[in-house]
C-alpha positions as CSV (number, residue, x, y, z in Angstrom):
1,X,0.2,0.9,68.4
2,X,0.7,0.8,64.6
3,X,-2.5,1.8,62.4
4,X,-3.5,3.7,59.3
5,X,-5.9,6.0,59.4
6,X,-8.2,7.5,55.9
7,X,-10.0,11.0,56.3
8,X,-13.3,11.8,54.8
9,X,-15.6,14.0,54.8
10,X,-19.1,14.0,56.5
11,X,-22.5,15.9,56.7
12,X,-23.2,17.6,60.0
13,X,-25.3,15.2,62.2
14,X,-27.0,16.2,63.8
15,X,-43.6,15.9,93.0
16,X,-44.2,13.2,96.1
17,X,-41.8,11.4,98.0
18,X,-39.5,9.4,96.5
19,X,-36.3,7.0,97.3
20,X,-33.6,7.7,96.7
21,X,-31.2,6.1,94.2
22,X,-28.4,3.8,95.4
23,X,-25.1,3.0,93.4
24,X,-24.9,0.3,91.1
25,X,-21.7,-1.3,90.1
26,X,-19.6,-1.5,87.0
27,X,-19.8,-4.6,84.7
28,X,-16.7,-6.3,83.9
29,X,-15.9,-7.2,80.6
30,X,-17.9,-9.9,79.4
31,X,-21.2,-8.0,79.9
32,X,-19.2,-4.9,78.1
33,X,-18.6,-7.1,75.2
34,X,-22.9,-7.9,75.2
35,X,-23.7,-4.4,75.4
36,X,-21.8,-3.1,72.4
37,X,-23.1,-5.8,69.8
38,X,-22.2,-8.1,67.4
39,X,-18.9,-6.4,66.0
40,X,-18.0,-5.4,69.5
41,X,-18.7,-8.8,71.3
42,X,-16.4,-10.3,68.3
43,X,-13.6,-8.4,69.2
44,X,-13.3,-8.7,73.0
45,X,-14.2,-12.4,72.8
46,X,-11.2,-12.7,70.0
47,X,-9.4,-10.4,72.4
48,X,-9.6,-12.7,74.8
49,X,-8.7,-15.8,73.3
50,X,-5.9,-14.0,72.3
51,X,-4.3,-17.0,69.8
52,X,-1.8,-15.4,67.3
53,X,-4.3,-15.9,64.4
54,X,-7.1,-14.2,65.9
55,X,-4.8,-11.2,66.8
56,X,-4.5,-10.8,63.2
57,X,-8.5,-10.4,62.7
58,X,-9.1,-6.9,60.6
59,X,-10.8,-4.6,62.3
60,X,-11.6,-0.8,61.8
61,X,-12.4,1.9,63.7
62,X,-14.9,5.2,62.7
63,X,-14.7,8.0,64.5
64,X,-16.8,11.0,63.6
65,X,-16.7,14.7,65.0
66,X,-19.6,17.3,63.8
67,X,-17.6,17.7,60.3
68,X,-15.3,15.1,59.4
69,X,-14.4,11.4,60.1
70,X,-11.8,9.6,60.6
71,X,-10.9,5.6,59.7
72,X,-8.5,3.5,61.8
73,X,-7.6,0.3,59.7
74,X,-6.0,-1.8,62.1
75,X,-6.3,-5.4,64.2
76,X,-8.3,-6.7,66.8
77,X,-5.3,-7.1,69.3
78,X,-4.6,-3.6,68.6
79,X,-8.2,-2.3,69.2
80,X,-9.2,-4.3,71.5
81,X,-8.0,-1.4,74.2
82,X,-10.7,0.7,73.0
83,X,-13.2,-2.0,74.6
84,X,-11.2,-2.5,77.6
85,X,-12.5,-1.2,81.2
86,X,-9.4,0.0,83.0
87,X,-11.8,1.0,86.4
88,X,-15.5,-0.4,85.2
89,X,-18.6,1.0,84.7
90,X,-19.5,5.0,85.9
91,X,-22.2,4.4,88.6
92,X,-23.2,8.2,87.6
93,X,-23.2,9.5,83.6
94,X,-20.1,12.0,83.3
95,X,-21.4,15.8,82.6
96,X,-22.7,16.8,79.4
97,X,-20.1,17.5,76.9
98,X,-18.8,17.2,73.6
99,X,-18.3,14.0,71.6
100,X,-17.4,11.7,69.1
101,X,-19.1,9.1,67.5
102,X,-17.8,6.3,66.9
103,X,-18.0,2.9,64.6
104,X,-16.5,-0.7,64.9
105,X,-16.0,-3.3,62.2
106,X,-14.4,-6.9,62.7
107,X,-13.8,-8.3,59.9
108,X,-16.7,-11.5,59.7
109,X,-18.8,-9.8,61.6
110,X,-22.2,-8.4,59.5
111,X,-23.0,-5.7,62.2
112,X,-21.4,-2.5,62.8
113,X,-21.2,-1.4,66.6
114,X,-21.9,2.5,67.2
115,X,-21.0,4.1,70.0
116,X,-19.6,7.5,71.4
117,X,-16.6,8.9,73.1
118,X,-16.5,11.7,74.9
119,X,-13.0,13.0,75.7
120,X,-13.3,15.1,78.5
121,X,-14.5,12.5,80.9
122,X,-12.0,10.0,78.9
123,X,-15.4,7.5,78.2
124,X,-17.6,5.5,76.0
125,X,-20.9,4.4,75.8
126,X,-21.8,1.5,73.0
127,X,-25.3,0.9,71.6
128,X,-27.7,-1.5,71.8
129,X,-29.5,-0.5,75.1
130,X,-29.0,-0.7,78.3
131,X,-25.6,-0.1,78.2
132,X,-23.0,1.6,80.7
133,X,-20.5,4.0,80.2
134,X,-16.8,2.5,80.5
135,X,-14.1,4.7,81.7
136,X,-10.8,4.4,78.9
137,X,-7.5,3.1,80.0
138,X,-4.9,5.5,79.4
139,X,-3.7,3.4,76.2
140,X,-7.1,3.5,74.7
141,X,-7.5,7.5,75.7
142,X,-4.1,8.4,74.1
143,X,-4.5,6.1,71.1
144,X,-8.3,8.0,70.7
145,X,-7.0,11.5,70.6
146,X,-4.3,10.4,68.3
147,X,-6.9,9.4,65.6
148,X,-9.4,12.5,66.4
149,X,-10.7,14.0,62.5
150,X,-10.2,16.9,61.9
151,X,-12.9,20.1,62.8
152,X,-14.7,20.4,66.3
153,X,-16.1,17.5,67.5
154,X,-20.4,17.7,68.4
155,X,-21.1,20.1,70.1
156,X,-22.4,19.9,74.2
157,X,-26.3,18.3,73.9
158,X,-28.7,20.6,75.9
159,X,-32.1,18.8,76.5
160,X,-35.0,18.8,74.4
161,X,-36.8,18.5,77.2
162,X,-37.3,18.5,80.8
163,X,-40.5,17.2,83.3
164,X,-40.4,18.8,86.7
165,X,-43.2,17.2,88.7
166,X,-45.7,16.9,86.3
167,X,-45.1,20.4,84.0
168,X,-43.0,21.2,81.4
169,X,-40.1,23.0,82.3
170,X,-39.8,26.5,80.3
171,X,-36.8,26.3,79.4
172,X,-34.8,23.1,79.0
173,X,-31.2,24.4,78.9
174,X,-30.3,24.9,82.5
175,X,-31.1,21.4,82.9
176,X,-27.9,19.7,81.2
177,X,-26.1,20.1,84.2
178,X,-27.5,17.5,86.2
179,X,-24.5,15.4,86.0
180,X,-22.2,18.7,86.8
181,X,-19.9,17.3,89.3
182,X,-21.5,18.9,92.6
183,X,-20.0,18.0,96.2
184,X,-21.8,15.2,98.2
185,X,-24.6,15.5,100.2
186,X,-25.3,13.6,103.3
187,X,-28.8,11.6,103.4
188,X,-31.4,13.4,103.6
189,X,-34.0,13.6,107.0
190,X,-37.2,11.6,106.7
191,X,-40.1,13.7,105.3
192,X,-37.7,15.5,102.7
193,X,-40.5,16.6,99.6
194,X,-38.9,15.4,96.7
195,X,-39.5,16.5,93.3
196,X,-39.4,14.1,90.4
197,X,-37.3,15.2,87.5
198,X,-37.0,13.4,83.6
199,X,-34.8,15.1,81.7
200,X,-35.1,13.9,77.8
201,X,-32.2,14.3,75.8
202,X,-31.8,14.8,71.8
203,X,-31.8,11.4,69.8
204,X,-28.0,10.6,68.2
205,X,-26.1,11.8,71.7
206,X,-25.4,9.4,74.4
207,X,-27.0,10.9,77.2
208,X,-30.5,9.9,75.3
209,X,-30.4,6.7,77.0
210,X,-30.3,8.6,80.6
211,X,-34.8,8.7,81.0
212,X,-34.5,7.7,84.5
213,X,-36.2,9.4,86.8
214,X,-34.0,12.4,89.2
215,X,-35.6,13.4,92.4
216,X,-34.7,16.6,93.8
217,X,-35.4,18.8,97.4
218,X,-35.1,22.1,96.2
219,X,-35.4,23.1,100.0
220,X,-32.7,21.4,101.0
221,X,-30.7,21.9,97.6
222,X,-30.5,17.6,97.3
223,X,-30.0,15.9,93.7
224,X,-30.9,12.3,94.2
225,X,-29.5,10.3,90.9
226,X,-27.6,7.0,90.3
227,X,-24.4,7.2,92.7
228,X,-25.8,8.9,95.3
229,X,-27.2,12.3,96.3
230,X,-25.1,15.8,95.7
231,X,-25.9,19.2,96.7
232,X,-27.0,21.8,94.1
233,X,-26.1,25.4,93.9
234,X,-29.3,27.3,95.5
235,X,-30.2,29.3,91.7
236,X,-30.6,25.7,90.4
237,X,-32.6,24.7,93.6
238,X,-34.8,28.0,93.0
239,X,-35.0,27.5,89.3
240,X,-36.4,23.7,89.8
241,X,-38.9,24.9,92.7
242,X,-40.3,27.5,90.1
243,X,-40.6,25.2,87.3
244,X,-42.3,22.9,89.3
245,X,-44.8,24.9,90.5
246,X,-45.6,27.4,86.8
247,X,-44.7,25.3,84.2
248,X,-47.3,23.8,81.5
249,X,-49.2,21.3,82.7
250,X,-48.8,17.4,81.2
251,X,-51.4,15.1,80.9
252,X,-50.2,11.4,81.4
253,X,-50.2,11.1,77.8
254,X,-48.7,14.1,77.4
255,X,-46.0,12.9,79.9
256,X,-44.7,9.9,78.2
257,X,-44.6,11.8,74.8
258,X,-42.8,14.4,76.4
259,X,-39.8,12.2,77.8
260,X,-39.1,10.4,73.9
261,X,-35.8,11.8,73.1
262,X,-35.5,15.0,70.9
């Protein structure tokens, strides 16, 4: 895959029962093409097409860590990878980790398509909302970490903050491992208490568009979320129980306020 690439740099960016959640599936590529924009949606329609004009379509690619940025000047035929969906949607977000941000231009296009990559779970996630998370094909994951600036990338978001019933959690940070890759859980008796858990993430990552609602057993150690429900270590378990039952109290108001990202 031929490309330039340009360096720059950057500034530094920044309980009652309840049931349970069942999987959904992964879009294919059309809706993918939706979800990421203008810019996004010309470049997997040209893609598509494939004609030997539109392969030739300028395209460019940002791709921003916490210090520095990076520019791939290339084509749509050659980009188009980065759009592609080698196994579909994640029916569950991948954990919190470091990431890159990242920006696509088509040439013609007047938007700009943001986004985010994060490489340890080899994915992407493209504004506007809703929008999925698309595991990379190798191609695209190879040809990413090729083109990564230079400097760390941003650093693992921990929540700004966290509703555990209907209090405040005391403190926020144990709660970015919700979507820790635990073991499977098998379904849960009838009569299970659940706990509902909101977890608010800071604005400019891309787990801020994850505000659904969690439901947790802490009894039974049983994280119900999108995919299906996985068994928490029992400190986790205890620390939800506690927060549950001695953090601040939220008005309804209060609530809503609480859950805008950070």
């Amino acid at each position: 895959m031929r490309s330039t690439s340009t360096r720059s740099r950057t500034d530094t960016g920044g309980g009652g029962a309840l049931p349970p959640p069942t999987p959904h599936s992964g879009r294919g590529s059309r809706a993918l093409s939706v979800a990421v924009g203008a810019a996004a949606a010309c470049l997997a329609l040209t893609a598509e097409r494939a004609t030997p004009a539109d392969s030739e379509v300028r395209a460019s690619l940002r791709i921003c860590g916490a210090l520095a940025c990076t520019t791939v000047k290339s084509t749509v035929a050659r980009l188009s990878p980065i759009l592609a969906q080698a196994e579909g949607g994640l029916s569950v977000p991948p954990p919190a980790a470091a990431f890159y941000r990242l920006g696509l231009r088509v040439k013609g296009s007047p938007r700009v398509a943001r986004g985010w990559y994060v490489p340890s779970a080899a994915v992407t996630r493209w504004l506007p909302a809703p929008s999925s998370w698309s595991r990379l094909p190798r191609a695209a994951t190879a040809f990413l970490t090729r083109h990564l600036p230079s400097g760390p990338p941003y650093r693992r978001p921990r929540p700004a903050r966290v509703v555990v019933g209907r209090r405040l959690a005391r403190d926020p940070r144990p709660y970015a491992h919700v979507f820790d890759r635990f073991p499977e859980a098998p379904g849960p008796p009838p009569g299970v208490r659940w706990i509902t858990l909101r977890v608010a993430w800071p604005a400019g990552t891309p787990w801020r568009l994850e505000h659904a609602s969690l439901s947790v057993s802490p009894a039974k150690r049983i994280l119900a979320r999108p995919g299906g429900w996985v068994r928490i270590p029992a400190t986790f378990a205890q620390l939800i129980a506690r927060d549950a039952r001695s953090g601040r109290a939220v008005s309804s108001r209060g609530h809503e306020a609480a859950l805008q990202p950070g």
